[in-house]
C-alpha positions as CSV (number, residue, x, y, z in Angstrom):
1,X,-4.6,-3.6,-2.2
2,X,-5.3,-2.5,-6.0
3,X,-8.3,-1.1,-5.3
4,X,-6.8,0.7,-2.1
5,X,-3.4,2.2,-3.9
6,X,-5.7,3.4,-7.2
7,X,-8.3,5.2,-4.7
8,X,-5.7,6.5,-3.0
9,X,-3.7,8.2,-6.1
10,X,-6.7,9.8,-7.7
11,X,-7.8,11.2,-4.2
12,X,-5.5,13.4,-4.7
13,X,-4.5,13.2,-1.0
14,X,-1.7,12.3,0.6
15,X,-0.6,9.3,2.6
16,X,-1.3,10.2,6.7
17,X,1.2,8.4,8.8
18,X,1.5,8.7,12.8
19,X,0.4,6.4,15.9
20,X,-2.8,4.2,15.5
21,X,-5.6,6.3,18.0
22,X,-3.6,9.7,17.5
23,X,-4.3,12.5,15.1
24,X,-1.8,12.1,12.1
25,X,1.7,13.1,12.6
26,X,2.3,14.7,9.6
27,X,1.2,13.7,5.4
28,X,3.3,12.3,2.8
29,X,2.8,13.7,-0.6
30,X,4.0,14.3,-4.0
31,X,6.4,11.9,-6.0
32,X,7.2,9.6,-2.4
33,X,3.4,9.3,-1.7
34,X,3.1,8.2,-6.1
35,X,5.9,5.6,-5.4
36,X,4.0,4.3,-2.5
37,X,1.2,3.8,-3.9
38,X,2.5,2.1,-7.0
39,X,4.5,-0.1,-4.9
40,X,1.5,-1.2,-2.9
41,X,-0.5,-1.8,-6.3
42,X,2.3,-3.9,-7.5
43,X,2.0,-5.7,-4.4
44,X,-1.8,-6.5,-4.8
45,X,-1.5,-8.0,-8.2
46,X,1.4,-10.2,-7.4
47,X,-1.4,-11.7,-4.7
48,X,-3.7,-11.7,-6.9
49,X,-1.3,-13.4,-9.9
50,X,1.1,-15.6,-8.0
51,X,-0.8,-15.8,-4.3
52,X,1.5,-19.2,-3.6
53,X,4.8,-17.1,-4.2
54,X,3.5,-13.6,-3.0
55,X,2.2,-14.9,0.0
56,X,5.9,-16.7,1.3
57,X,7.2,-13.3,0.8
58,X,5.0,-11.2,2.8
59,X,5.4,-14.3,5.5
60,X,1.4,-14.8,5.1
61,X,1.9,-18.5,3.9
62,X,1.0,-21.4,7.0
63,X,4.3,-23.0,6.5
């Protein structure tokens, strides 16, 4: 998820959004598409520093 949300901010692209097997429905970009993919950064270290507590609140724990 790090890896993923720094590759996609330097791209330089934006974020593609639609159905899955359809061409994209539109692009999000600018300060939206930056606050995504901080967001999903933050995400991935919170897995990667507290997996027992980050992993309840995404619903992925077996309990």
């Amino acid at each position: 998820m790090v890896v993923g949300s720094i590759l996609q901010h330097f791209s330089g692209r934006g974020i593609e959004y639609g159905w899955e097997g359809r061409p994209p429905s539109g692009t999000i970009t600018g300060w939206p598409a930056a606050l995504f993919t901080a967001a999903l950064g933050v995400a991935g270290l919170a897995v990667a520093i507290w997996p027992e507590v980050a992993m309840g609140f995404f619903g992925w724990d077996e309990e």
